[in-house]
C-alpha positions in Angstrom: -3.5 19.2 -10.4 -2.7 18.9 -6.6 -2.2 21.4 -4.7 -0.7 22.5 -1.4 -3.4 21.9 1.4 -5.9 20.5 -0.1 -7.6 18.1 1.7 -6.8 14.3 0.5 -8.6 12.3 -1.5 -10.2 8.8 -0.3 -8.1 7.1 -2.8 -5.1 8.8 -1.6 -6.0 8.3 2.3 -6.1 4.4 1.2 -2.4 4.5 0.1 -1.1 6.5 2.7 -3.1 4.0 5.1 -0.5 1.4 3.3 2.7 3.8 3.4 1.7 4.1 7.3 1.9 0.3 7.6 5.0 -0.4 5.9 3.9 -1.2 2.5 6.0 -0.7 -0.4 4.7 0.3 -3.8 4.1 -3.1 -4.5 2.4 -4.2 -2.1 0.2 -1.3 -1.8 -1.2 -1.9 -5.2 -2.0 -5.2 -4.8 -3.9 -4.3 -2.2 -5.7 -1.6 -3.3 -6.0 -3.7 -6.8 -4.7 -0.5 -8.6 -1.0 -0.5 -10.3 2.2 0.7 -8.9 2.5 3.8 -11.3 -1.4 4.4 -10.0 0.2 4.6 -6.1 3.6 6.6 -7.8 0.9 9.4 -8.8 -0.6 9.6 -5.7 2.2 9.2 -3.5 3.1 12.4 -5.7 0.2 14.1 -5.3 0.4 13.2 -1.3 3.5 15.3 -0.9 1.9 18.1 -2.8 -0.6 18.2 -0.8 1.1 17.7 3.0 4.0 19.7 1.9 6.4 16.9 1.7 9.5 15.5 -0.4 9.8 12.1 1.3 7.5 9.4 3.1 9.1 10.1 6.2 8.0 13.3 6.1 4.4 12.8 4.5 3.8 10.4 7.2 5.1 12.7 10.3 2.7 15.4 8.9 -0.2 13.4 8.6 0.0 12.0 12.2 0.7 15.4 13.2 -2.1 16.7 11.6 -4.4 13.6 12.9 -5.2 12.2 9.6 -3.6 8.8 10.4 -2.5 7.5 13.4 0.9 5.5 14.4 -0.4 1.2 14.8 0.1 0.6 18.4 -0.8 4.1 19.2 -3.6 6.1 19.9 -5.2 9.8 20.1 -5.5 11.4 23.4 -9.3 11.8 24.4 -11.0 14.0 26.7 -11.7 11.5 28.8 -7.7 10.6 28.7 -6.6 14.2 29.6 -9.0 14.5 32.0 -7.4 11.5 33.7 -4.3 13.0 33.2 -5.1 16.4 35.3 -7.0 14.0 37.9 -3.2 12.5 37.8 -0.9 16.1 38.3 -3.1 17.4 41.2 -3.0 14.1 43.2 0.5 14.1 42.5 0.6 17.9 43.8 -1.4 16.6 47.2 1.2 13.8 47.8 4.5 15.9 47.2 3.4 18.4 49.5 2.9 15.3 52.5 5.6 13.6 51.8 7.6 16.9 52.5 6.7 17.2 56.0 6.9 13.1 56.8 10.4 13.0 55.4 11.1 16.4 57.7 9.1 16.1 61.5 11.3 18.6 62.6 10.4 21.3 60.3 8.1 24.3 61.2 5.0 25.0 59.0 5.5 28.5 57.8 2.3 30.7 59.5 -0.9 30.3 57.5 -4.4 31.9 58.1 -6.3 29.0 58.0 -5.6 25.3 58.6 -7.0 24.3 55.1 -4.5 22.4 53.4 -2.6 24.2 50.6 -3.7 22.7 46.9 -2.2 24.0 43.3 -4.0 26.5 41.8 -5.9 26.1 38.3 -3.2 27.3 36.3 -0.5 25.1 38.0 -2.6 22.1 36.9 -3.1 23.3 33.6 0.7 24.1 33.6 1.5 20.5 34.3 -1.3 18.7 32.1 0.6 21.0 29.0 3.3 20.1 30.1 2.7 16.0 30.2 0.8 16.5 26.5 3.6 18.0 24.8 6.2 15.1 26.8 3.8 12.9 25.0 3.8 13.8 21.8 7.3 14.2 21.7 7.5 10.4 22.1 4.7 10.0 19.7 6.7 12.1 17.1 10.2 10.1 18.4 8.5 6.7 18.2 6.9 7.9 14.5 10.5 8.4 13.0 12.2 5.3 14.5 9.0 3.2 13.4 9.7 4.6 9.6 13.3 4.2 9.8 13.0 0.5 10.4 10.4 0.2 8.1 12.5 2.3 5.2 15.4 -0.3 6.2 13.0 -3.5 5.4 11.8 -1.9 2.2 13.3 -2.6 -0.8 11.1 -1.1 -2.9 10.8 2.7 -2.7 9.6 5.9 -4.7 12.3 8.5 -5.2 10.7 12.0 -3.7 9.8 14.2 -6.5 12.6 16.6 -7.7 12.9 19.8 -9.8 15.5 18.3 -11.6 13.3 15.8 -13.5 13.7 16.4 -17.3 9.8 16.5 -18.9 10.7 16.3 -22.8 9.4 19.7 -24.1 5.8 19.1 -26.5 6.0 21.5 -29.6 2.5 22.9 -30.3 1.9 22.3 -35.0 1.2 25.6 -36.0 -2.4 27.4 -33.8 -4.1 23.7 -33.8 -4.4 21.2 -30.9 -1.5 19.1 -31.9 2.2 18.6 -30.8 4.8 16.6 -31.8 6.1 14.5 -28.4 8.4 12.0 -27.6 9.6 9.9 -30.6 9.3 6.3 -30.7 13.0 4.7 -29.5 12.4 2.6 -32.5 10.1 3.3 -35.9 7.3 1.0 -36.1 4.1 -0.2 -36.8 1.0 -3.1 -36.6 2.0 -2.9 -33.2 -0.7 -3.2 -30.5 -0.8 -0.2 -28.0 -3.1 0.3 -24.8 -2.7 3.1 -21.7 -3.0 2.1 -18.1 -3.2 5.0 -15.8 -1.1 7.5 -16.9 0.8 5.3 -18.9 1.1 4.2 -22.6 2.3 0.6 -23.8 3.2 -0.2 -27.6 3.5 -4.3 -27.9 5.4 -6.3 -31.0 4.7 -4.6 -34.3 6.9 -4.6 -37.4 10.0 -2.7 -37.3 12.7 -2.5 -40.2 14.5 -5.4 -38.9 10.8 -7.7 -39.1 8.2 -8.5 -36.4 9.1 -8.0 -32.8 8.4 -8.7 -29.7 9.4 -5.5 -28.3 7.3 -3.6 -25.2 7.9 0.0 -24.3 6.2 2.5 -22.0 5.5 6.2 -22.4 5.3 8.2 -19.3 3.0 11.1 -20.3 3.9 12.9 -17.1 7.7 13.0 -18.1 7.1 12.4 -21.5 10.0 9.7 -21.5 10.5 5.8 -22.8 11.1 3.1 -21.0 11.9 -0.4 -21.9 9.9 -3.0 -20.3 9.6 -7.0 -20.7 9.6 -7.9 -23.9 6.5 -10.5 -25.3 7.0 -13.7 -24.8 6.0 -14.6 -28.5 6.8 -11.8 -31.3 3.6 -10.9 -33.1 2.5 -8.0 -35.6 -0.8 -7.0 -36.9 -2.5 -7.0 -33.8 -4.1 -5.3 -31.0 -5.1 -4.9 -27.4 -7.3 -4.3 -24.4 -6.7 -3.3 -20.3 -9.2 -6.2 -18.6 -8.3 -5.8 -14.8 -5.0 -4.1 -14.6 -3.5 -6.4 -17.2 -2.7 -5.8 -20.9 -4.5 -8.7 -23.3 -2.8 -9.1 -26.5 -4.8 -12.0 -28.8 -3.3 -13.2 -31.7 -1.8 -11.9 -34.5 0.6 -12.2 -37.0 3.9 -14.1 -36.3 7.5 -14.1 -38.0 6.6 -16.6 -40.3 3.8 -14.1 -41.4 0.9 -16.5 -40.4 -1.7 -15.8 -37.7 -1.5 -17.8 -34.6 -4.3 -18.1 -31.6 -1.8 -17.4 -28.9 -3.0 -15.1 -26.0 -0.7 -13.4 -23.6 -1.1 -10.7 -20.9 1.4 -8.3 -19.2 0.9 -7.3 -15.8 2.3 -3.7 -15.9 2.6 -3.9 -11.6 4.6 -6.7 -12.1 6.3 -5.8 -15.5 5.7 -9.9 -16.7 3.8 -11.9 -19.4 1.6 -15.0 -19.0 -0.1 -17.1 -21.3 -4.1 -16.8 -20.9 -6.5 -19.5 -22.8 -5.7 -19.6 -26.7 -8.3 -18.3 -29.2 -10.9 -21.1 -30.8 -8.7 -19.9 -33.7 -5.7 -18.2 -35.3 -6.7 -14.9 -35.7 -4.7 -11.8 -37.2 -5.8 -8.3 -37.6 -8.4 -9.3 -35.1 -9.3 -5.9 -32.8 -9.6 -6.1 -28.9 -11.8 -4.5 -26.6 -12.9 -4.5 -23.0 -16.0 -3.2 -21.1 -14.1 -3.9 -17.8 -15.8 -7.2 -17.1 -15.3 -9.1 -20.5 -12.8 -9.2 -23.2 -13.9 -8.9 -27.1 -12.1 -10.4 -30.1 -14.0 -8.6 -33.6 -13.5 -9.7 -36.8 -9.8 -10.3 -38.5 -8.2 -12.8 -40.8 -7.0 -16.9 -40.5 -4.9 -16.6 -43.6 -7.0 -17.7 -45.8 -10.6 -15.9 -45.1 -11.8 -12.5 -43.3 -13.9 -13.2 -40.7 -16.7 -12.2 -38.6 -16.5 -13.8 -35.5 -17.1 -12.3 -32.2 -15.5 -14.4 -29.4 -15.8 -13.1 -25.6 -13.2 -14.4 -23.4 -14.1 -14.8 -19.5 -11.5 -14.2 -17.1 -12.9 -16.1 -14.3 -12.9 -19.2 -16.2 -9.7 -18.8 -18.7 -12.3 -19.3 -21.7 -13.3 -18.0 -25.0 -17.2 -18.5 -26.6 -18.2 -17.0 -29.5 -21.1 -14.3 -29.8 -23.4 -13.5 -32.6 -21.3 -13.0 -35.7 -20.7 -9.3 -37.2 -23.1 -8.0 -40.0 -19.5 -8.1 -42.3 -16.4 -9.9 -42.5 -13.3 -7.6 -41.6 -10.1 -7.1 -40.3 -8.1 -4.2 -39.3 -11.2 -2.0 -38.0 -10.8 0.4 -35.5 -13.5 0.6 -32.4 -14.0 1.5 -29.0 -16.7 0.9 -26.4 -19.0 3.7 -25.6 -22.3 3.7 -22.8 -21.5 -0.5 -22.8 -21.9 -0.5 -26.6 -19.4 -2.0 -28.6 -18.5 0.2 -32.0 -16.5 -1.5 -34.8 -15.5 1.1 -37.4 -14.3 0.6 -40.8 -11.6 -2.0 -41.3 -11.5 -4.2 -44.8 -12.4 -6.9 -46.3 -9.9 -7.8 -48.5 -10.6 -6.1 -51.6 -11.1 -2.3 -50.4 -11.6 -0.3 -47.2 -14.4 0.1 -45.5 -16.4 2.9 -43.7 -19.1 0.5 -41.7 -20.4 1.5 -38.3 -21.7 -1.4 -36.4 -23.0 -1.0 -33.0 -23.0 -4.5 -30.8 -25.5 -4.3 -27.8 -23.9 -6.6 -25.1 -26.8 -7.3 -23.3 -29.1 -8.3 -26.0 -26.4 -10.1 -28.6 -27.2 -8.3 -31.6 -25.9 -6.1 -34.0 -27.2 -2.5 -35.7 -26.0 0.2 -37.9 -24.8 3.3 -37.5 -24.0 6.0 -39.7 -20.7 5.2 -42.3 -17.7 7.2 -41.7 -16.8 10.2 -43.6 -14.2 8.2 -45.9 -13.3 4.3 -45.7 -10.3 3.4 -43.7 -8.5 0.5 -42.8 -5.6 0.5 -40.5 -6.7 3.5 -38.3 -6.1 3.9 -34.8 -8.8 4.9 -32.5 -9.4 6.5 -28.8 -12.2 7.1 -27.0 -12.9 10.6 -24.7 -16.0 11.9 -23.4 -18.0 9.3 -25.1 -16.8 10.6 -28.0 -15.1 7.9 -30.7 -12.0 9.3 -32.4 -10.4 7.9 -35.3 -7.6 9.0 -36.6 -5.3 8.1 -39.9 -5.6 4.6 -42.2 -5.9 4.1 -45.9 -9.0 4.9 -47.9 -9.0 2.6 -51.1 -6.0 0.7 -50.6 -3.0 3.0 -50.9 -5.3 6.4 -51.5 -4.5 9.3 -49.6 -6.5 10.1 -46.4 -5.6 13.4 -44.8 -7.9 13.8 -42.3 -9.4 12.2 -39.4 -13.0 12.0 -38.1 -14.7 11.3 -34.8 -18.5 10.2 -33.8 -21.1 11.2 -31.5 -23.4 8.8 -30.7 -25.9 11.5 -29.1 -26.1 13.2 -32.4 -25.2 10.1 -34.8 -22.8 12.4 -36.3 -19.3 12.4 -37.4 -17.1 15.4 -37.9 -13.6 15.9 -39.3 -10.5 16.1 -37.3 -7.6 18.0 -39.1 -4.3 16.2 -38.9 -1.9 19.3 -39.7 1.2 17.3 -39.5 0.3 15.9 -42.6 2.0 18.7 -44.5 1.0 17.4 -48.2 -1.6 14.1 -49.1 -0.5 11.3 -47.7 -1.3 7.8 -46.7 -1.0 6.9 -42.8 -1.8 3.9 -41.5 -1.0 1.0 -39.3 -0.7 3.4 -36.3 -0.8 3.0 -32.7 -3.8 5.5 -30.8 -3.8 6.1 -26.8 -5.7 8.7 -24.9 -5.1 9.1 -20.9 -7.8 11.1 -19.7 -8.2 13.9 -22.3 -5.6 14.1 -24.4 -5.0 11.3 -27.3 -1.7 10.0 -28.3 -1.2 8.6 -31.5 2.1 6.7 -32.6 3.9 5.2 -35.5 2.7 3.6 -38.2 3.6 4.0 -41.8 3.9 7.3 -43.7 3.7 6.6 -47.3 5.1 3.2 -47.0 8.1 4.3 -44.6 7.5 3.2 -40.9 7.3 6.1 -38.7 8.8 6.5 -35.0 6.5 9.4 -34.6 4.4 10.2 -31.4 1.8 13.4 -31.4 0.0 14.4 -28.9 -3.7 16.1 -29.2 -5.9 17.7 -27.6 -9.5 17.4 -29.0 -11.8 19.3 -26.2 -11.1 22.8 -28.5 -10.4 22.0 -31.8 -10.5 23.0 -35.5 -11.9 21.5 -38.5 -11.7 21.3 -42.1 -13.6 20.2 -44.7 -12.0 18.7 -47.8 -14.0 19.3 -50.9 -13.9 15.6 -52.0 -16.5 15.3 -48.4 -19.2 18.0 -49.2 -19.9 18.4 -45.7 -19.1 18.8 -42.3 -20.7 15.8 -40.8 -23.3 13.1 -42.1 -26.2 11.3 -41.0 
C-alpha cells in the first residue's frame, strides 16, 4: 500500500513522465505497453504518495520537489546562479554611475577614500534570492497554465480519488480464509474468466436465458461490476488466457450447442474485440494458457471425440501449429503454468472424471506425470499463486459430490486439501469461473447442484485451514 512520502517507483516515475507531457490515460498506456486501469492504480498511488487529489497538483509538486521538470524548462545550476550574482553586482556598479552622469551638478557626499563604493556580500546575496524566487514564481505560473491547456485538450481523464467511493463490504465464512464478495449481476456458468492487473473479466457462459455473449469486469479495489463490450460471437464451455495485455478466448461452444474454431481477443485498454487466426479445428471445452510469449490450446471436444491436441498459437505470425499430443484425451481440465511448465489437471474423458497430472516441458516438447489429484474432477476452476496450483470445486464421478478443494506443490509433488466452507452440506460445484490478482483467488459462478450460481468468494490461501475427509485417508499424496 502507498504511502505518504514514499519515494516513487520507476514504473510510476514513467507515467508521471507521460502525465507531465500531456498524455491521457490512453495514451500513456500505450506507451508504456501496460493497460489503462494499470496507469489508474498508479496515478492513484502517485497522489498518495506526493500528497495530491488531482494531476494538477501531483504534477506542481513533483516539479517543485525536482523529480520532473516542465518541457521547455530547465533547473537552475551553479554555474547559472553564479551568472546570475555576476549579473546583480554589475548591475549595482552601473546604477551607481549612471546616478552621477544623469546629475553633474550633484556633490559626492565626503568619503575617506576615493575607492569606489560596491554592494556588500549580503546585498548580492539579497538580490540573487531575490531573482531565484522571481524565477520560480514564473516556473510555478508557467507549470499551471501549461496544465490547464493541457487538461482543456484532454478528453480523457482520471477522476481524483475520493472518500466517498463505495468498496462493497467482503463478509469473512465463519474463522476460515473465505468471504463472500460481490455477486455476479447475472448467475452463470461455462463462462471463461481471466484477471488483468487488478481486474477480473468473466466472457460468454450459459445463463438461464442460454449461451451469451456477455463480458463484465470486477474491480477488486472497489469490489464493483461493470459492463464492458460484449463478444462478438456468443460461446459457452470455454476458457481463456492474458497473451500481451489482450484477453484470448479460443473456441467453444456456440448457441446451436456445437463447437466452433473461432478465436477472438478483447483488448481491455481499448474495451474491443477482434478476430485472431481460427483454430485448425472446432474445439469446445478446450482450456487456454499463456507463458507470456505463446498461447496454448489443451485438450477439449469436436462433438464427436475428446481430444488430445496441443496447438500453440504465435502472435507474431496470427498462426496456430500443433505440439506433441497429450498422454490422454480430455476436456474440461483445469491447469496453470508454473516455473515455464505447463500443468493440465484432471478434466474427463467422456465417461468419468479424471484426477491426471500432466506436466508439458515447453522447451523439450514432451509430456510427464505427476502425482493424481486427491479426488477426480472435471469442470474445476483453477489459479495459480506463489507457484503454487489451486483448484478449486468440479464434479468427481459425474454428478458425485466434491466438497473440497486441493492445491499442488511442485517442490514437494504434493497436494493438500483446501476447505471450501461455503459449501454448508455435500454438494456438487462445478462449471466455475477461478481468478487470483496477486494473492488472493476469486472464484465465481458455476452450478450448485445443477442451479447456476451468481456467486463470487473471495480467498485468501497464504494462512489457511484444512480438512481431511475420511473418504481421502490423508492429508496429501505422493
Amino acid at each position: 500500500m502507498a504511502e505518504y512520502g514514499e519515494t516513487l517507483s520507476a514504473r510510476e516515475l514513467d507515467v508521471l513522465g507521460c502525465i507531465v507531457n500531456g498524455a491521457s490515460n490512453k495514451e500513456a498506456a500505450a506507451e508504456l505497453h501496460i493497460s489503462q486501469n494499470t496507469v489508474k492504480v498508479h496515478l492513484r498511488n502517485i497522489y498518495t504518495k506526493l500528497g495530491a487529489s488531482s494531476r494538477t497538483e501531483a504534477v506542481t509538486l513533483a516539479v517543485q520537489q525536482g523529480i520532473v521538470s516542465i518541457p521547455g524548462t530547465a533547473p537552475i545550476t551553479e554555474a547559472a546562479e553564479e551568472q546570475a550574482e555576476s549579473v546583480v553586482d554589475t548591475a549595482a556598479v552601473n546604477t551607481n554611475t549612471d546616478n552621477h552622469a544623469d546629475n553633474p551638478t550633484a556633490v559626492s557626499a565626503p568619503a575617506p577614500n576615493t575607492t569606489t563604493e560596491t554592494p556588500t556580500a549580503a546585498q548580492s546575496r539579497n538580490w540573487l534570492h531575490l531573482g531565484i524566487v522571481g524565477i520560480v514564481a514564473l516556473l510555478l505560473i508557467g507549470t499551471a497554465v501549461y496544465l490547464f491547456t493541457q487538461s482543456q485538450n484532454q478528453a480523457d481523464t482520471i477522476p481524483a480519488p475520493s472518500p466517498t467511493v463505495t468498496v462493497f463490504p467482503e463478509t469473512a465464512i465463519g474463522q476460515s480464509n473465505w468471504y463472500t464478495s460481490h455477486p455476479l449481476t447475472v448467475p452463470l456458468a461455462k463462462m471463461a474468466t481471466a484477471s488483468v492487473g487488478v481486474d477480473i473479466y468473466h466472457i460468454g457462459g450459459e445463463t438461464e436465458s442460454g449461451v451469451t455473449d456477455l463480458v463484465n469486469r470486477f474491480d477488486t479495489a472497489t469490489r464493483t461490476w461493470h459492463e464492458m463490450t460484449a463478444k462478438q460471437t456468443a460461446v459457452s464451455d470455454t476458457s481463456a488466457a492474458v497473451l500481451f495485455g489482450e484477453i484470448y478466448v479460443p473456441g467453444g461452444l456456440t448457441a446451436e450447442g456445437v463447437p466452433t474454431n473461432i478465436v477472438e481477443a478483447y483488448s481491455p485498454v481499448n474495451n474491443a474485440w477482434r478476430p485472431i487466426a481460427s483454430l485448425p479445428k472446432a474445439i469446445s471445452g478446450g482450456l487456454a494458457l499463456s507463458d507470456g510469449s505463446y498461447l496454448y490450446m489443451a485438450g477439449g471436444w469436436d462433438g464427436t471425440h475428446y481430444l488430445d491436441d496441443l496447438y500453440l498459437y504465435d502472435a507474431n505470425n496470427d498462426s496456430w501449429r500443433p505440439l506433441s499430443n497429450l498422454p490422454h484425451p480430455l476436456a474440461s481440465a483445469a491447469g496453470g503454468i508454473v516455473a515455464g511448465q505447463l500443468y493440465i489437471l484432471g478434466g474427463t474423458d467422456g465417461e468419468s472424471s479424471l484426477d491426471n497430472c500432466f506436466i508439458y516441458n515447453i522447451d523439450e516438447d514432451s509430456w510427464q506425470d505427476c502425482p493424481s489429484m486427491l479426488a477426480p474432477r472435471s469442470g474445476a476452476g483453477t489459479a495459480v499463486i506463489l507457484n503454487k496450483l489451486y483448484v478449486l470445486g468440479g464434479d468427481d464421478v459425474i454428478g458425485s459430490d466434491l466438497p473440497f478443494g486441493e492445491f499442488y506443490d511442485p517442490s514437494s509433488k504434493t497436494w493438500q486439501v483446501v476447505n471450501l466452507p461455503m459449501l454448508k452440506t455435500p454438494t456438487t460445484w462445478k462449471n466455475l469461473g477461478a481468478a487470483n490478482v496477486e494473492t488472493k483467488i476469486y472464484v465465481l459462478g458455476g452450478q450448485l447442484d445443477g442451479k447456476l450460481s451468481d456467486a463470487n468468494y473471495a480467498y485468501s490461501p497464504l494462512v489457511y485451514q484444512t480438512f481431511i475427509p475420511a473418504a481421502a485417508g490423508g492429508s496429501d499424496q505422493q
